[in-house]
C-alpha positions in Angstrom: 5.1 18.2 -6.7 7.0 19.6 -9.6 7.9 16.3 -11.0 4.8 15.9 -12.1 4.7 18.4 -14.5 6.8 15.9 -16.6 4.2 13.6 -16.8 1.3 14.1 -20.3 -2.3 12.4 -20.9 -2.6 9.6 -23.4 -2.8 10.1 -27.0 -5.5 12.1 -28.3 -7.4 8.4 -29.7 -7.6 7.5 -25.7 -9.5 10.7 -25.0 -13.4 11.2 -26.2 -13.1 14.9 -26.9 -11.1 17.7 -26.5 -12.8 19.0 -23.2 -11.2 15.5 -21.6 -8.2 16.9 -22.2 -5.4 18.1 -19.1 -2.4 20.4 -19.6 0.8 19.5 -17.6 -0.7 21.5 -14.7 -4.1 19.9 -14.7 -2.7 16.5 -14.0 -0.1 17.7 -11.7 -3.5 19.1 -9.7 -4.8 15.1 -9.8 -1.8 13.3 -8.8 -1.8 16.0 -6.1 -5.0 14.8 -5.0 -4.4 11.1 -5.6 -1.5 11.6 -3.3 -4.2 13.1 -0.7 -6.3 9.8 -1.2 -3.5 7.6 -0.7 -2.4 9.3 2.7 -5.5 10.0 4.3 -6.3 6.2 3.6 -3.5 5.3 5.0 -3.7 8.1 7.9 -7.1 6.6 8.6 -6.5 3.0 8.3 -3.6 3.3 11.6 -5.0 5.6 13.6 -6.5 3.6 15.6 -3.1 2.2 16.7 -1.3 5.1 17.7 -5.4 5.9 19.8 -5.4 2.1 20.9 -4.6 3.0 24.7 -6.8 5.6 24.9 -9.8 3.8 22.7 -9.6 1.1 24.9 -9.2 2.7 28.4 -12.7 4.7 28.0 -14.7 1.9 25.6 -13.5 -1.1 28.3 -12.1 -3.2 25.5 -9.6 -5.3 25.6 -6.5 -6.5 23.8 -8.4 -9.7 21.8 -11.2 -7.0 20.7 -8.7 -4.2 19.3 -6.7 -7.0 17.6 -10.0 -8.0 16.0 -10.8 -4.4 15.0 -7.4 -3.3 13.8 -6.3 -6.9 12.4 -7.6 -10.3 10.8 -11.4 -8.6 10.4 -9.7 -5.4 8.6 -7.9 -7.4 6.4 -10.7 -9.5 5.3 -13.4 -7.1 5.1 -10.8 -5.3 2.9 -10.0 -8.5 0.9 -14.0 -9.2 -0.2 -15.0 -5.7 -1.4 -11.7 -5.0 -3.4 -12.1 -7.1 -6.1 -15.9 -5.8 -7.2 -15.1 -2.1 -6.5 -11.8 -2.8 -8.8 -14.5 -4.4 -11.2 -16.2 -1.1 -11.2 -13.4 1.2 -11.8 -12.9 -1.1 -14.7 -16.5 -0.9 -16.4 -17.8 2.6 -14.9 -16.3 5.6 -14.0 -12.8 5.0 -11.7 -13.9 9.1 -10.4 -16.9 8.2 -9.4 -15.7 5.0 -7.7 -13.5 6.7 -5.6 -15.0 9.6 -4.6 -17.7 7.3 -3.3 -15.1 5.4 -1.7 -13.5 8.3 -0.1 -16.8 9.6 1.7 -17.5 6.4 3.1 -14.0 5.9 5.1 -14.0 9.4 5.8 -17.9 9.2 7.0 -17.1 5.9 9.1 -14.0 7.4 10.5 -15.6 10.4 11.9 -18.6 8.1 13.2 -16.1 6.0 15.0 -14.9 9.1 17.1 -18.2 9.1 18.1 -18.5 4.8 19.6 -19.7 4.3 22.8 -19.0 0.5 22.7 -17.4 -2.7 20.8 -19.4 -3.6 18.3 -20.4 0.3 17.4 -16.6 0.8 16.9 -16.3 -2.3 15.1 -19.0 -1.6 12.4 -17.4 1.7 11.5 -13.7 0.4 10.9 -15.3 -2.6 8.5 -17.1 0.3 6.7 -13.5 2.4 6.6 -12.2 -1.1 5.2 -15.3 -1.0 2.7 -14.3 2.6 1.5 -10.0 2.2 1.3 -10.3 -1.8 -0.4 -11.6 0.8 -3.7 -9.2 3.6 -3.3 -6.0 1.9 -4.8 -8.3 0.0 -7.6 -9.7 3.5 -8.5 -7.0 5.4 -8.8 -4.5 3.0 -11.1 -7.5 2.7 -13.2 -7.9 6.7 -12.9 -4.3 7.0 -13.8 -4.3 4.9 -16.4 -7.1 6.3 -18.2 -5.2 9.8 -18.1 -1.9 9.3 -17.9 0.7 7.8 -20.9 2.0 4.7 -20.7 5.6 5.6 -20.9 4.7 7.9 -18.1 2.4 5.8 -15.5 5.3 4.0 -13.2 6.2 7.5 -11.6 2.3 8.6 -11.7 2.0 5.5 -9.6 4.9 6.1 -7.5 3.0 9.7 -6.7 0.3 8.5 -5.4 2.3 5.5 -3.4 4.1 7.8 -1.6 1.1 8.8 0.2 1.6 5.5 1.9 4.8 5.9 4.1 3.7 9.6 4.6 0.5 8.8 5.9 1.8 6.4 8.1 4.5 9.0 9.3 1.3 11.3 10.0 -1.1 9.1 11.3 1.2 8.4 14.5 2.7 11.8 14.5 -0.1 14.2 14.7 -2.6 11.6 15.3 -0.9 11.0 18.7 -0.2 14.9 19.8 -3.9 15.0 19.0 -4.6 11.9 21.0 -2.5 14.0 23.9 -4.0 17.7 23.5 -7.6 16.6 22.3 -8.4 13.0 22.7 -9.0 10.5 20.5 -12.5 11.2 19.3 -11.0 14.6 17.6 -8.5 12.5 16.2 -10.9 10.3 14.5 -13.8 12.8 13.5 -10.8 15.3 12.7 -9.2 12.3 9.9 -12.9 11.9 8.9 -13.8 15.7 7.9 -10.7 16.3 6.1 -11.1 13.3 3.9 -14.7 14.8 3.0 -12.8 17.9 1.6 -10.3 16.0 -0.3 -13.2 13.9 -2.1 -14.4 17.4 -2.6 -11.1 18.2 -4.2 -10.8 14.9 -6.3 -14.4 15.8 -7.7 -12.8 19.0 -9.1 -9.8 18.6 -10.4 -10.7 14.7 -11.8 -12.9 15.7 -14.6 -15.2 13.5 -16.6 -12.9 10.4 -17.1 -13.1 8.7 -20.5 -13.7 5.5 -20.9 -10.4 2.6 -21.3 -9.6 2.3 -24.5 -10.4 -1.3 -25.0 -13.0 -2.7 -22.7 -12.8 -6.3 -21.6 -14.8 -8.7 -23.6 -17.6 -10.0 -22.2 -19.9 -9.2 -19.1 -17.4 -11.7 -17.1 -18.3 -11.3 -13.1 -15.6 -10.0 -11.1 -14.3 -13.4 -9.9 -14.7 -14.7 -13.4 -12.2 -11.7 -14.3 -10.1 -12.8 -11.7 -9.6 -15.9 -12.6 -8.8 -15.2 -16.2 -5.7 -13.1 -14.9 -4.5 -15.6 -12.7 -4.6 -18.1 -15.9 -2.0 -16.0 -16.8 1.7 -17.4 -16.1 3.2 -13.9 -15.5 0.6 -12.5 -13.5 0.6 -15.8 -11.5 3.7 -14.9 -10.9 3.5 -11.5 -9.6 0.4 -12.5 -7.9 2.6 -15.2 -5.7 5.6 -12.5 -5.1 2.7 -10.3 -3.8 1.8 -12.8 -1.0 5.7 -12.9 -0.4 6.6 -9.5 -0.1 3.4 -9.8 2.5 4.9 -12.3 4.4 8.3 -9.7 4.6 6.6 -6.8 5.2 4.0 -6.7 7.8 6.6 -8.9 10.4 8.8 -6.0 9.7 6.8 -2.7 10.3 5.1 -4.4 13.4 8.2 -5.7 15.0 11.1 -3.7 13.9 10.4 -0.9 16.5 9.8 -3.5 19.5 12.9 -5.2 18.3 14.7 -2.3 18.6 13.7 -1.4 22.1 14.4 -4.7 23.3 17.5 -5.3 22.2 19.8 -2.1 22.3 17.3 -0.3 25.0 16.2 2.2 23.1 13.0 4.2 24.3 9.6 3.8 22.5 10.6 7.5 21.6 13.8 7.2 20.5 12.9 3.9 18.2 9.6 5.5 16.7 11.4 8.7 16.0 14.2 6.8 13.9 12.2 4.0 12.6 9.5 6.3 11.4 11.9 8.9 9.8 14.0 6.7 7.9 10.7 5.0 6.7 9.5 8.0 5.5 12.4 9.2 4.2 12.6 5.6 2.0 9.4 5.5 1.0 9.3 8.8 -0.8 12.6 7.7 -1.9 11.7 4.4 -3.1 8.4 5.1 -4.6 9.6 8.8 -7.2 12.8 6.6 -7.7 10.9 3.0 -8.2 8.4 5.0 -10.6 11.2 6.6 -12.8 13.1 3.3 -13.3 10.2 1.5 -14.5 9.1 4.7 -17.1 13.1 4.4 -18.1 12.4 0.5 -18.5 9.4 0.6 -20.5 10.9 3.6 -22.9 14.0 1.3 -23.6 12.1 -2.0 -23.9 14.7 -3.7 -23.5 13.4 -6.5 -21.1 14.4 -7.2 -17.7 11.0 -5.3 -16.0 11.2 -7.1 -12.4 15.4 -7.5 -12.3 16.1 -4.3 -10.4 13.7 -4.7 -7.5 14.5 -8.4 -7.6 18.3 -7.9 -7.1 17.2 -5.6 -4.8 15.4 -7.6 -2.3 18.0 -10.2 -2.2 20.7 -7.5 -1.1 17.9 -6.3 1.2 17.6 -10.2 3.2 21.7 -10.0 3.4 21.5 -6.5 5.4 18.0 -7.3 7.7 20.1 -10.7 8.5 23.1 -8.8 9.4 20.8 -6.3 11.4 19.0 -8.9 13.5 22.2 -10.2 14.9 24.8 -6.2 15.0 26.0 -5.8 18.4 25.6 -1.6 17.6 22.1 -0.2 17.8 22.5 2.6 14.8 24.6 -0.2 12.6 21.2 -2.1 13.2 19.4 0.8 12.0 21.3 1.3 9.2 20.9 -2.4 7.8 17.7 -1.9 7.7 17.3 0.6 5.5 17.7 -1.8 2.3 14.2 -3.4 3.6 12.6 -0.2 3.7 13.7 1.1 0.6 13.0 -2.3 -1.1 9.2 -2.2 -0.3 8.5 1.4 -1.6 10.9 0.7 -4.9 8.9 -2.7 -5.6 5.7 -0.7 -5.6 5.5 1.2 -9.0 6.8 -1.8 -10.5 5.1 -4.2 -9.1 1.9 -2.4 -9.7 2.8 -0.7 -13.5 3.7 -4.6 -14.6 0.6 -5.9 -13.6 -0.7 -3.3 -15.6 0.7 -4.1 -18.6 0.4 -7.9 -18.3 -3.7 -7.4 -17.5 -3.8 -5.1 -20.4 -6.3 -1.6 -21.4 -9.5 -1.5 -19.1 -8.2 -4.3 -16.2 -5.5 -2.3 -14.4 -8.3 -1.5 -11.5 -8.9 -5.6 -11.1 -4.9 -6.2 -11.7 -4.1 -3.6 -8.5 -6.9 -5.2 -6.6 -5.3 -8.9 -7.1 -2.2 -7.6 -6.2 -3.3 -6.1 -2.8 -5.3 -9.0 -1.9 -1.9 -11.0 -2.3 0.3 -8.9 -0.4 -2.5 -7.7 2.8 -4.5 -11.0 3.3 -2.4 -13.8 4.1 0.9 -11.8 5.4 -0.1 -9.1 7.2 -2.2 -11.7 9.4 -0.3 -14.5 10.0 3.4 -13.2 9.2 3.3 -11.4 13.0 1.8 -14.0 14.2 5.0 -16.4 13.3 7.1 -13.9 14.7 5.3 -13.9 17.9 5.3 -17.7 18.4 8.8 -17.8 17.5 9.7 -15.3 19.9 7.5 -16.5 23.0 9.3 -20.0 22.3 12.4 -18.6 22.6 11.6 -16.6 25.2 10.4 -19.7 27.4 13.1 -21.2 26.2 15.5 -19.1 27.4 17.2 -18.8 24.3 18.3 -14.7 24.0 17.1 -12.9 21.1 14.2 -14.4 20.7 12.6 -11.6 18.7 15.5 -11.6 16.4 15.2 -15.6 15.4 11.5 -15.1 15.0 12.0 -12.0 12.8 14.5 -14.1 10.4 11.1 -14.5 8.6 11.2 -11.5 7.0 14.9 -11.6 5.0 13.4 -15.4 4.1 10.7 -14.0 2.6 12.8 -10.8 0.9 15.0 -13.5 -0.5 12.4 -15.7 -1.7 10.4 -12.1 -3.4 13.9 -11.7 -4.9 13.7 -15.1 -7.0 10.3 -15.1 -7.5 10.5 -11.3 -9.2 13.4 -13.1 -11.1 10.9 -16.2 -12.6 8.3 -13.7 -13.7 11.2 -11.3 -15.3 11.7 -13.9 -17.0 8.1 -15.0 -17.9 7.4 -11.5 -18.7 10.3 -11.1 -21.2 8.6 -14.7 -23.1 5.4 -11.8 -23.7 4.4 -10.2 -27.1 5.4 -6.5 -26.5 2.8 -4.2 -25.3 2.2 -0.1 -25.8 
């Protein structure tokens, strides 16, 4: 975590006295623990994939009941708290908001190692989505409050890369665990260590100060909401966020499968490489995505959305090429563009939003922003692939998986232009600090 020693607080007018101050190593110490938050959320939010055979050989479930544990019911339950815990972070205390959030996922986590049924196991993962919809919300607006501006895309790209880590540990360990120890250690394992990290959070967090312009009015959240959608370049980043939804979860739930299928690679052998090079990208992507957008808002020189935008269009050439290489590893290889795209895009998706939402509404800009890209995509993008593919499939038409995943270099292409219109909407903006 050296980079972060780089990164400085906000002038001394943003802070409310000197004892809110943090040296270098200070805020190192809370992007540390923000990158924690950010991969235990994430290490608890998939576990129960990599436990779902075992979960559902001793609870009796079936298929349609994981599905509605792990999918559309997440997603939503996720989707309606967001926006008022963003709210929150906004008005209150963004510390307090999240350590609250953290020890309820944690809490629900390790209850859910405990489920002797459905609808016990059920009610704990809707309370893990209760805790995680606050945790992104609360930390942007934590880092916002302490961090400069000049400083905040590679901040953001810190505690980011908690994502694709998380994701590499969740089905790492949480699947030698599932092996060793069973699932239930796995799950009230996740939970206890998330406890400590709130813990942790509490310490090295501090009092926060308060934004340094609150939002007028005692608007409600949706009210807020609706005031930053009025806004033509956050509408804009709003609508690339439901794209980039509709390219992403296709990809990380049927690149592996694809993979297997069509060069006969073992589940092994195509986890091992997929999951790598996606972890390898993402903390790539995220420290690199942050620093370009830093350099960008230092130079002012327009252009905020044009790198990841030329990026995901070069990204639908290679996933197109990849979907139809005769070679396995070429396959591989042309899809590490994808990968790379969706961890750069993050920092500067997330620090323009930001900026367009102003002082006091980054919390309520991130939560827009996730609801775009997790509600609609994430749901019903697999499920386009899956229709596509069982059509093929009955139509005997080979490589069915691979014309069903063309969805997601249709989508990369279309995130591409759209990044391009709000660039350009952006760039028609007064300048901002």
């Amino acid at each position: 975590m050296a980079m972060t020693a780089e990164l400085s607080l906000p002038d001394r007018q943003d802070r409310p006295h000197a004892a809110g101050g943090r040296s270098g190593l200070r805020s190192g110490a809370m992007l540390f623990a923000l990158f924690l938050v950010s991969a235990f959320a994430q290490i608890d939010r998939i576990l129960p994939f990599i436990l779902a055979e075992s979960i559902k050989a001793e609870l009796s479930l079936s298929d349609t009941q994981m599905g509605l544990i792990t999918g559309v019911a997440f997603a939503i339950c996720y989707t309606v708290f967001s926006l008022p815990l963003a709210r929150a972070s906004d008005r209150g205390s963004p510390r307090f908001v999240l350590i609250a959030c953290m020890l309820v996922w944690s809490a629900m986590t390790a209850l859910g190692g405990l489920a002797t049924g459905f609808l016990f196991l059920a009610f704990t993962r809707f309370g893990v989505a209760l805790g995680e919809a606050g945790a992104v919300p609360a930390g942007h607006a934590l880092i916002a409050r302490r961090i400069r501006p000049e400083r905040r895309g590679l901040a953001i790209g810190i505690f980011s890369m908690g994502i694709p880590l998380g994701t590499m540990a969740g089905f790492g360990i949480g699947g030698a665990i599932d092996d060793t120890l069973g699932w239930r250690v796995a799950l009230v394992g996740a939970g206890a260590i998330g406890g400590l990290i709130a813990f942790f959070v509490w310490l090295v967090a501090g009092p926060t100060p308060p934004a340094r312009r609150a939002p007028a009015g005692a608007t409600s959240f949706l009210r807020s909401s609706l005031d930053l959608l009025a806004s033509q370049p956050f509408r804009w980043l709003f609508i690339a966020a439901i794209v980039v939804g509709f390219a992403a979860g296709p990809f990380y739930v049927f690149a592996p499968p694809f993979l297997i299928r069509t060069f006969g690679y073992s589940a092994g052998e195509a986890g091992l490489a997929f999951g790598l090079l996606q972890g390898a990208m993402g903390i790539a992507g995220t420290l690199l995505g942050g620093r370009g957008f830093d350099r960008a808002v230092r130079t002012g020189r327009g252009g905020m959305l044009r790198k990841p935008a030329i990026l995901f269009l070069f990204a639908a050439v290679t996933t197109t090429a990849a979907l139809f290489s005769p070679i396995g590893w070429v396959s591989i290889a042309l899809l590490v563009p994808a990968m790379f795209s969706f961890a750069y895009m993050l920092p500067w998706a997330f620090g323009t939003a930001h900026r367009v939402a102003g002082p006091g509404r980054e919390a309520m800009a991130s939560s827009l922003g996730m609801v775009g890209s997790s509600l609609l995509g994430p749901a019903f993008g697999p499920l386009f692939v899956g229709i596509v593919s069982d059509a093929a499939t009955a139509a005997d038409i080979p490589n069915g998986l691979a014309l069903g995943l063309l969805i997601v270099p249709a989508a990369s292409a279309l995130a591409g232009l759209v990044y391009l219109i709000a660039d350009r909407r952006l760039a028609a903006m007064p300048p901002q600090g």
